[in-house]
Each structure stands twice: as C-alpha cells, then as structure tokens.
N, C-alpha and C positions, 0 to 999 in steps of 0.2 A: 328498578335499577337505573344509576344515572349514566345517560347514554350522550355520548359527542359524538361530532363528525368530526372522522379524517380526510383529509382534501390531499389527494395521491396523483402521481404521475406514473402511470404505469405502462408496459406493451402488452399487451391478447394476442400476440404472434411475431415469432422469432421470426427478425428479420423488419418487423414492421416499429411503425415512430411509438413513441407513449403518449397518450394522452390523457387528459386532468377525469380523475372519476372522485367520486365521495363515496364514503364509508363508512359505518357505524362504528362506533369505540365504545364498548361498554368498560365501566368502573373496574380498574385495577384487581385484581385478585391477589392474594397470599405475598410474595415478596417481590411482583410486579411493579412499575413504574411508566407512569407516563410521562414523556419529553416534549414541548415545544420547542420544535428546529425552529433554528435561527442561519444556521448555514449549516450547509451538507456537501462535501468532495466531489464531485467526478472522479472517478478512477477509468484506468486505462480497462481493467480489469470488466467494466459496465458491459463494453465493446461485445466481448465474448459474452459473457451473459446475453445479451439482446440479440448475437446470434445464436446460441443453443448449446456454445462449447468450446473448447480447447482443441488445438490444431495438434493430434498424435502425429503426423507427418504417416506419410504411405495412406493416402485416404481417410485416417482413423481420425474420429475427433472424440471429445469426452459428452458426455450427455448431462446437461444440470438439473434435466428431469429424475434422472435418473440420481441426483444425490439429492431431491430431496424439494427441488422449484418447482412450483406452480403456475399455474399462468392463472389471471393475469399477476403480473410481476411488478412488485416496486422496489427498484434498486435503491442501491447510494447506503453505503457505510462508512460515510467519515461524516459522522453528525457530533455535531455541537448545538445546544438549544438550554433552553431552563426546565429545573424539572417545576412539575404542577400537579404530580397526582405519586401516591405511595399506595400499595396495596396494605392492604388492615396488619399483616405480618413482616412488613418492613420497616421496624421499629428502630432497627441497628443501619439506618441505609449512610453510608459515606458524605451524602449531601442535603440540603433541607428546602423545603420545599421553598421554589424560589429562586434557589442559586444555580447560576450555570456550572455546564458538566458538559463533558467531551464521553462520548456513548463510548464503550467496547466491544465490536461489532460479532467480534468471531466467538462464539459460546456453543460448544459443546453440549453432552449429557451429564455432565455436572457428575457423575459415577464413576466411569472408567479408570483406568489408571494416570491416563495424561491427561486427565480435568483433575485429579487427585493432588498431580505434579503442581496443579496450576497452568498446564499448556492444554488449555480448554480447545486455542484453534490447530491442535492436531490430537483432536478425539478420535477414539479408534470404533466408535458405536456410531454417533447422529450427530450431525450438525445440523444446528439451529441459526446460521449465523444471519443478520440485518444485512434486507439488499437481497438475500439470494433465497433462503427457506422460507423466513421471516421478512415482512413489512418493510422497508429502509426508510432513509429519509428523505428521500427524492416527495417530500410531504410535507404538512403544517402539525402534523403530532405522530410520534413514532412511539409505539409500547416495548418496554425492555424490559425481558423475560424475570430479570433478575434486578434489584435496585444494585449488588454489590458492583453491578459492571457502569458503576456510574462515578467517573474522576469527576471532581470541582476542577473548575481553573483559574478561580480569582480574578487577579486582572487580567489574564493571558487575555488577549485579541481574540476571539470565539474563530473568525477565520481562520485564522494559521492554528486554534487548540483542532478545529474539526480534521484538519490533514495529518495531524499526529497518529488518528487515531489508526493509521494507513502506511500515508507514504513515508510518517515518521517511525513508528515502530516496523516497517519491511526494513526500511533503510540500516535503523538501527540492531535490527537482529542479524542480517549480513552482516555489516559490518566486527558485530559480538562474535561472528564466528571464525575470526580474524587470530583474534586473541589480541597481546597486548601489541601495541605496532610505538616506533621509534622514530628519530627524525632520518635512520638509516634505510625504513620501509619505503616500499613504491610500491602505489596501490594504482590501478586503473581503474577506472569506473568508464564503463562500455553502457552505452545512454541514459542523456544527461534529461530525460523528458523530467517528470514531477518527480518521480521517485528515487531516480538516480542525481539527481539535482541536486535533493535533501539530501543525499549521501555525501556528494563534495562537499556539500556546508557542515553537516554533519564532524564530517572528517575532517574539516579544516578545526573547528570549533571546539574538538574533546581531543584529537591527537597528534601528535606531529608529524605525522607522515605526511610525505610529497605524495600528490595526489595529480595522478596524468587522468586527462578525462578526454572519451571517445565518442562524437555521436557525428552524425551526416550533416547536420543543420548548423550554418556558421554563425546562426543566431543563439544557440544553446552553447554553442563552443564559447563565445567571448562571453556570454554568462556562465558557465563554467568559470572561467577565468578569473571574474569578478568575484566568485564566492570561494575562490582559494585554490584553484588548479593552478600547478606549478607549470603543467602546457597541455596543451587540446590538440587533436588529431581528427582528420575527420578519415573515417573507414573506408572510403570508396579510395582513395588514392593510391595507384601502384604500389606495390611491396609495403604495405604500411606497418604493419608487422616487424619487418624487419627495419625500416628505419626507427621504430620508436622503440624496440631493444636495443638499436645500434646507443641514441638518444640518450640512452638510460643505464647504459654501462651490463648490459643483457643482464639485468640483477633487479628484474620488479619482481615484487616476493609475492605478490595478490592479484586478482581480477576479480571485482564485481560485475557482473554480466545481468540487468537488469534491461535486459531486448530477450535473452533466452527464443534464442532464432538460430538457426544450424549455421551459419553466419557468423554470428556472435559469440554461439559458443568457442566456435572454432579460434576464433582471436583470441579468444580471452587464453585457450590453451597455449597457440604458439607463443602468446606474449611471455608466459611468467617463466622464470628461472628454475632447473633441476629443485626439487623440494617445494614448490611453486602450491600455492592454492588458490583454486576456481571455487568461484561462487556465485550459482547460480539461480538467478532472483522470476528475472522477467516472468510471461505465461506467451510471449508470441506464439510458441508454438513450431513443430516440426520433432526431427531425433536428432541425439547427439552422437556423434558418430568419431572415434578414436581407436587404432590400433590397437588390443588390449597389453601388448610388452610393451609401450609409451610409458602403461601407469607405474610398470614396475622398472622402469631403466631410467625413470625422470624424478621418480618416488614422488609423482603427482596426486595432491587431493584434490578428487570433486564433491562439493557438495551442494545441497541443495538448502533452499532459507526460503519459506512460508511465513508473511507476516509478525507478529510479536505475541506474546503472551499477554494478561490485562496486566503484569507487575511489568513487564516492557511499557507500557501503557506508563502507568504510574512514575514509572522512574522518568519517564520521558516532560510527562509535563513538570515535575518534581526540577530539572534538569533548567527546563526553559522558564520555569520561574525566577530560577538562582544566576543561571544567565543569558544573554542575548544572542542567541540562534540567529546566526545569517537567515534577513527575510526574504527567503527563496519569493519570486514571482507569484502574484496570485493574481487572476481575472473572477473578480466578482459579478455576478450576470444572476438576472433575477428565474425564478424554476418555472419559470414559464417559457423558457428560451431555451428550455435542456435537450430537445431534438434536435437544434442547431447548435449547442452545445458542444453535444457528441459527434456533432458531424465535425467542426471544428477543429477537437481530438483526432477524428480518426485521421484529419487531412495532415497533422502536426500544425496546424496553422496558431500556435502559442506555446511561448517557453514560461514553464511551471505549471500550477496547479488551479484549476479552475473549480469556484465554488461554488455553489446555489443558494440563492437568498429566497425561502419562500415567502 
C-alpha cells in the first residue's frame, strides 16, 4: 500500500501550544481524497477547541471530547490546497487531479435527514467535521472523507477561496436568514473581527442595505467603514444603544451578533425595532437572558446561524467568481508560527483573517 507522510500541527493537551508531529497517510480508499494545503484559516472558533469547549455561562462549558475530538488534535478548517490523490471509487469527483479546491469542512453521516437536505453541518447523528473529529489543515496534506466536498476555484486567490469555506459561508448563511433586505433595511453587524467583517462586505456587495457596524476596536471600526458601513459604533460608550436607535430613526429591522457574548446579545436585542430579528452567529459564550413577554409584545425573532451548507459553499465561490468581493484583510504567516498566531487572535492584535501557508 502507498504510504506518505503528513506533517501536522497539533495540541496533546487542552490548554497547551501545538507542535509539528508526522504521520502516516495511506492511499486513498473508496470515494476519498487527498488535498495538499496550500493555505488553511485560523478561525476564532480554534481558540475554544484548544481549550476543550464552549462557554455554557454558570460554570457549564460544552466538551469536544465529548462530540467526537481526540487528542492529539489538528485543527484548521478553512483549507484551500490542490488535490493529488482520488480514491479508486471517485470517478464522478467535482475536480481533477491537479486543480485547486476550497475543502468543505463540516460533513456529517451522509444518512440522516439533514445530510439528505444537503445540511450535512447540522447532522442529527455524527459529525465528522475537519479540524475538530477529523485531521484539519493546520498540515502539508489533509484526507477528505468524501471527493464531493471538493469546490474548484479556478482563478480565485486560494487565500481568500480557503476563508469562504468559513467565515464566508457563517457570514453568508446569517445573512440568508435575513431574507430579502432593501435600501429601507438597517442591518447592524455587532463584531467586525474576520467573520463579521465578511458580513459588511458581504452586505455591501449583494444588497442594499445600510449596514451600521459595532465592535470595541477603532481599527476594525474604520475598516468597517471602508468595506461599506454607512457608520461604526464602538459598544463600550455610554447609552450606545440608545444613541445609535436615536441615529437611525429607532427602525434597524436586523442585528447580526457574531461576539454571541451576554453582552452582545443583549445589544443586538435593544437595538432592532418592534418585528426586529436577532441573529445570532458568534460561540463567545455565556446565556442569553430576555424577559419572556419582550418576545411576544416586540414580536421579536431570535435565531440562531451555524456555518453554511457545502451548496452555501458552492454558491459562494460560484458568486466570487462572477464578482469582486471586497478584499476583507488577510495576514498571511507561514504554519510554523500558528502558536503565535493564535495568540495574536486571542489578543485581537489584527483586523481580518489570518492564513496559514504550510
């Protein structure tokens, strides 16, 4: 059997750095796929990973042992790379050996009913998803379970196709839950780090809505700005809330909440107008906490938006082929530097999205 090495960046214990190990890779199976990464995301999302989980607020946190991680762990699911290996039964695969492809990281049991839908990442059985169950690309070759979770991206710039596969499709499935928006909507977007970033571009770039953007950092505020915020707020300021309804004629119809922080939340509710919808992206962490007669005397929607589907996926590069996507910030930095990386991250010390060059 032909056997490669993978060269990984992984932690052996939550809480602790990752460091470079090698791996065996045997030859492709059934409708398998091998990737050499070329670049792979950071996501905010890594953070919690490498510590062991999501912050339930009152003590609680979530456990990713417990859905499914192992240790040791190799993160990073916004990979772009070329593929180089097909399993013997992927005859039908989307791309040819050779050509680059943006990975779809979240992959389900392929069975259920929402793998059936197509919404592979909210499986009601097992996820498999890259980065967290399965291998990521925080490496020099990443195996994908499945060849069909492989987009081409032609000319796309492999950096900015590897963040679609993430902070473009989170962004663009909030957003879809929107519904159709006007140049009469007023959408806030409550922070502006990689994710919510992509959402002002986003939103500038497919709809006409006035887009008010929110975050603490006056470095993300005036990039906001740049990418089509009609005006920036930063959250710490006295009654802010109330000057930026005053601001806005108390009639912003949406909040994207991409902090998802007890905080955050809570702005994003006092901000939107009677009929108003919340949508709530981020994984900070903590509870949400509202009056239950609010939902019914405001006729307030909450909901919540888990990354994108792989036809999210599709349409998105499909989109940035046909046009020119504001190019959100990127800090390219080679995967040898990814514990200082994520420290970097955790400090906010960079507006946008930082990649990995292995």
């Amino acid at each position: 059997m032909n056997v490669r090495c993978a060269h990984r960046w992984a932690f052996s214990a939550f809480g602790g750095a990752l460091a470079e190990r090698t791996d065996d890779l045997s030859a492709p199976s059934g409708d398998e796929a091998t990737v050499r990464v070329t670049h792979c995301g950071i996501c905010h999302s890594d953070l919690h990973f490498v510590a062991g989980g999501f912050d339930l607020g009152q003590g609680q946190k979530t456990s990713i042992t417990r859905a499914g991680a192992t240790l040791p762990l190799t993160m990073g699911h916004e990979i772009a790379g070329e593929l180089v290996e097909l399993g013997p039964q992927a005859g039908h695969a989307p791309a040819s050996i050779g050509e680059r492809v943006v990975v779809y990281p979240w992959i389900g049991c392929g069975a259920c009913g929402a793998c059936e839908r197509g919404d592979d990442h909210l499986c009601t059985k097992v996820s498999r998803n890259l980065g967290l169950q399965l291998p990521g690309g925080y490496a020099d070759l990443v195996r994908v379970p499945h060849a069909r979770y492989l987009v081409p991206i032609g000319t796309l710039d492999p950096a900015r196709a590897a963040t679609l596969a993430c902070a473009g499709i989170t962004a663009m499935g909030a957003i879809g839950k929107l519904g159709p928006l006007t140049a009469e909507h007023r959408v806030a977007v409550i922070g502006c780090g990689g994710v919510g970033m992509t959402a002002v571009a986003l939103l500038k770039a497919t709809t006409p809505a006035q887009v008010i953007a929110i975050d603490a950092d006056a470095a993300k505020r005036a990039a906001a700005l740049s990418y089509g915020a009609a005006s920036a707020y930063d959250p710490a300021e006295a009654d802010v809330a109330r000057a930026i309804q005053k601001a806005n004629g108390f009639d912003i119809a949406a909040a994207l909440d991409f902090v998802g922080s007890e905080t955050s939340s809570a702005l994003a509710v006092a901000l939107v107008r009677r009929t108003g919808h919340v949508v709530i992206v981020g994984l900070f962490g903590g509870e949400f906490r509202m009056p239950l007669p609010m939902f019914a005397l405001r006729s307030l929607r909450i909901s919540g938006s888990y990354v994108g589907s792989l036809a999210d996926l599709r349409a998105l590069v499909a989109l940035a082929q046909r046009i020119a996507l504001p190019p959100t910030p990127l800090h390219l930095r080679p995967l040898a530097q990814v514990n200082e990386a994520l420290a970097d991250m955790a400090a906010g010390r960079f507006v946008g999205r930082t990649v990995l060059l292995p």
